[in-house]
C-alpha positions as CSV (number, residue, x, y, z in Angstrom):
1,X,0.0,0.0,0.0
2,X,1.2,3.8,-1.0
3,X,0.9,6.4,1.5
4,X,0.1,10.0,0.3
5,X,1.8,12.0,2.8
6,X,-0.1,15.8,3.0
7,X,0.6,17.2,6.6
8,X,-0.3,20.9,6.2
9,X,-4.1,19.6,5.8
10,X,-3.8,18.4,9.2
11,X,-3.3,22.2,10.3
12,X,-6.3,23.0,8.1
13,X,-8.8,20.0,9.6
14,X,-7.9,20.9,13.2
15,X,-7.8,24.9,12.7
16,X,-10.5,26.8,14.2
17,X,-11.4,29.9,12.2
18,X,-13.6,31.4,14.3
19,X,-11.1,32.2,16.9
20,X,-8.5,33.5,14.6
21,X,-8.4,37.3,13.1
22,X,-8.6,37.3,9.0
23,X,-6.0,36.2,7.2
24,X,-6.2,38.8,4.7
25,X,-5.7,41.7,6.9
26,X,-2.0,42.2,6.3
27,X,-1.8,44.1,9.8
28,X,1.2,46.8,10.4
29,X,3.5,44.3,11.1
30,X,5.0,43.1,7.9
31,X,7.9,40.6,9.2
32,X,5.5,37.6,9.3
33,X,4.6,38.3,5.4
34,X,6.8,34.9,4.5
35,X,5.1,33.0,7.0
36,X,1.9,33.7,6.7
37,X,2.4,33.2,2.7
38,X,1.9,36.9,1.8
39,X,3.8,37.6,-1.6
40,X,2.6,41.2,-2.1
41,X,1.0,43.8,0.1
42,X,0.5,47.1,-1.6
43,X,-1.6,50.2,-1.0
44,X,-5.1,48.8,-1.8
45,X,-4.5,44.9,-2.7
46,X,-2.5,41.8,-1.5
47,X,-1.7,38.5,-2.7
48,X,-1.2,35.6,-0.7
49,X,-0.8,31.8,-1.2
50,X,-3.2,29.8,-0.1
51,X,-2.4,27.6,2.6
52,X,-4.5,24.8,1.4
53,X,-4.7,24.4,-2.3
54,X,-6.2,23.3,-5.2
55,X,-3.5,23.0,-7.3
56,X,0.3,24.1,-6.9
57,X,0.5,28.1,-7.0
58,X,-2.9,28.5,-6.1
59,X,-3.1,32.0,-4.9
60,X,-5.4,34.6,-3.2
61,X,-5.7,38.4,-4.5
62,X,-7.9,40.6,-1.7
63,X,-8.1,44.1,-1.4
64,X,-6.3,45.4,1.8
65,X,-9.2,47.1,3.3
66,X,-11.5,44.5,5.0
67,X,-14.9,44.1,3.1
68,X,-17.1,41.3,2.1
69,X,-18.6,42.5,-1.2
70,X,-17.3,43.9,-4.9
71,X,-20.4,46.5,-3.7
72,X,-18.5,47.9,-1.1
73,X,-15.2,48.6,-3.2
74,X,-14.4,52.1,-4.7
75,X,-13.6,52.0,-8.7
76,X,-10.1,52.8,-7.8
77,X,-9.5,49.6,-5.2
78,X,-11.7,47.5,-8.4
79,X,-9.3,48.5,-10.7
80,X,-6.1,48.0,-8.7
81,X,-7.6,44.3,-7.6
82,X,-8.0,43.3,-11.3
83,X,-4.4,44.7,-12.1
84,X,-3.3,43.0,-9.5
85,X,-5.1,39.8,-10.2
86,X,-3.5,40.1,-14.2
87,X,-0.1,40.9,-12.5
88,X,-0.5,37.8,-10.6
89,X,-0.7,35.7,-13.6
90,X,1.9,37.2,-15.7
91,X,4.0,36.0,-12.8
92,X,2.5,32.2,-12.3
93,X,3.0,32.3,-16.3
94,X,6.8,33.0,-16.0
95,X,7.6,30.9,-13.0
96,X,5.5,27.9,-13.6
97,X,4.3,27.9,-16.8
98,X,0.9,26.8,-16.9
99,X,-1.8,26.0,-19.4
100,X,-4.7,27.7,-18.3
101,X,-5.9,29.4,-15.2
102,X,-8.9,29.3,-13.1
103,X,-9.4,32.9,-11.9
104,X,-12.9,33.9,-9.6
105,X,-14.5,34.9,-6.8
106,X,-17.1,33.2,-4.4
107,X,-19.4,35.4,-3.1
108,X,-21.3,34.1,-0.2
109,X,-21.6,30.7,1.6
110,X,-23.3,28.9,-0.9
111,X,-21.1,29.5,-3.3
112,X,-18.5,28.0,-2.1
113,X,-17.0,30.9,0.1
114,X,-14.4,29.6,2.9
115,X,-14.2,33.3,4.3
116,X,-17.1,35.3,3.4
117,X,-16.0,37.9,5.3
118,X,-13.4,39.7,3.0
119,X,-13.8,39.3,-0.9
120,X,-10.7,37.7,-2.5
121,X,-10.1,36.0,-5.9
122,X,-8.6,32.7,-6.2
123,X,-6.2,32.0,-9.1
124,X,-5.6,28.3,-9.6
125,X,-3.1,27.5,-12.8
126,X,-3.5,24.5,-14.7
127,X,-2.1,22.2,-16.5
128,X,-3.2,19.5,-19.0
129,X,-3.4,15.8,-17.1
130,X,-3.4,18.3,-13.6
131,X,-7.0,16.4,-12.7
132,X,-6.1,12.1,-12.2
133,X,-7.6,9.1,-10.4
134,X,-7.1,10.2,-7.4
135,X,-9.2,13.2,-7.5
136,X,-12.1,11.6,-9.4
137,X,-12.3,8.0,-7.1
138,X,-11.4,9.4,-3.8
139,X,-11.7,13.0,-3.9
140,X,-7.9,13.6,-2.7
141,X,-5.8,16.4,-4.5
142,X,-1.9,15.3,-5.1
143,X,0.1,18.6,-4.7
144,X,3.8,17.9,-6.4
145,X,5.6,20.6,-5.4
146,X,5.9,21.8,-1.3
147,X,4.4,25.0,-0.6
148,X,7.4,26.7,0.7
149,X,9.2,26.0,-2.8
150,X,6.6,27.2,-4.8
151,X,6.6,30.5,-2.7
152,X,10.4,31.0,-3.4
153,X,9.4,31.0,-6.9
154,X,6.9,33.3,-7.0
155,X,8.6,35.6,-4.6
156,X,11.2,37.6,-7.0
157,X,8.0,37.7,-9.8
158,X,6.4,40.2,-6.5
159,X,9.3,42.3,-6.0
């Protein structure tokens, strides 16, 4: 018998959201940015891994300011989250050359929304062959490349 060794989604089954503030409010304190995944922090948007992905460089764009709705954005923080978001994957292009992306938002519970709270995209690159048996039999996600590596690569893109 194979093993399919994934201990960061231990962190994620025991984790307790409720008691923890949002992980898209960068905060003043910017020396935790590597460790809490952060890859860019700018005047009205961020970009952060996410901790528990669909697919390797999966990544989070959020405006800074904490809302839960495009309604309660200004044009200005719209546009700079959309520039962001296309910044985003020029960057996942050059450093991991994907075939395709999967790029949206989900707005509310029912759709899907982990943390309703504060409106981010998700941006998940793909690859041809990306989906395999283990996803469709026993809905398990194989992640090739540790998350720490795949940071250091996208790192430089955000600097």
């Amino acid at each position: 018998m194979k093993v399919l060794w994934a201990p960061w989604r231990m962190g994620y089954i025991l984790s307790n959201r409720k008691d923890q503030n949002c992980i898209f409010c960068p905060g003043e304190d910017r020396s935790k940015d590597a460790e809490r995944l952060i890859l860019f922090s700018g005047e009205q948007s961020l970009v952060m891994m996410n901790r528990f992905p669909y697919n390797n460089g999966h990544l989070l764009v959020a405006p800074v300011r904490h809302v839960a709705g495009l309604e309660e954005l200004g044009s200005e923080e719209i546009l700079d989250l959309l520039l962001t978001v296309r910044k985003s994957i020029g960057i996942l292009k050059k450093a991991m050359k994907p075939e395709g992306f999967n790029v949206g938002l989900n707005l509310g519970h029912v759709a899907g929304a982990g943390i309703e709270e504060h409106i981010h995209f998700h941006i998940v690159p793909r690859w041809n062959g990306d989906t395999n048996y283990m996803t469709i039999l026993d809905d398990v996600r194989v992640i090739p490349e540790h998350i720490q590596k795949t940071y250091e690569k996208l790192l430089p893109g955000f600097l």
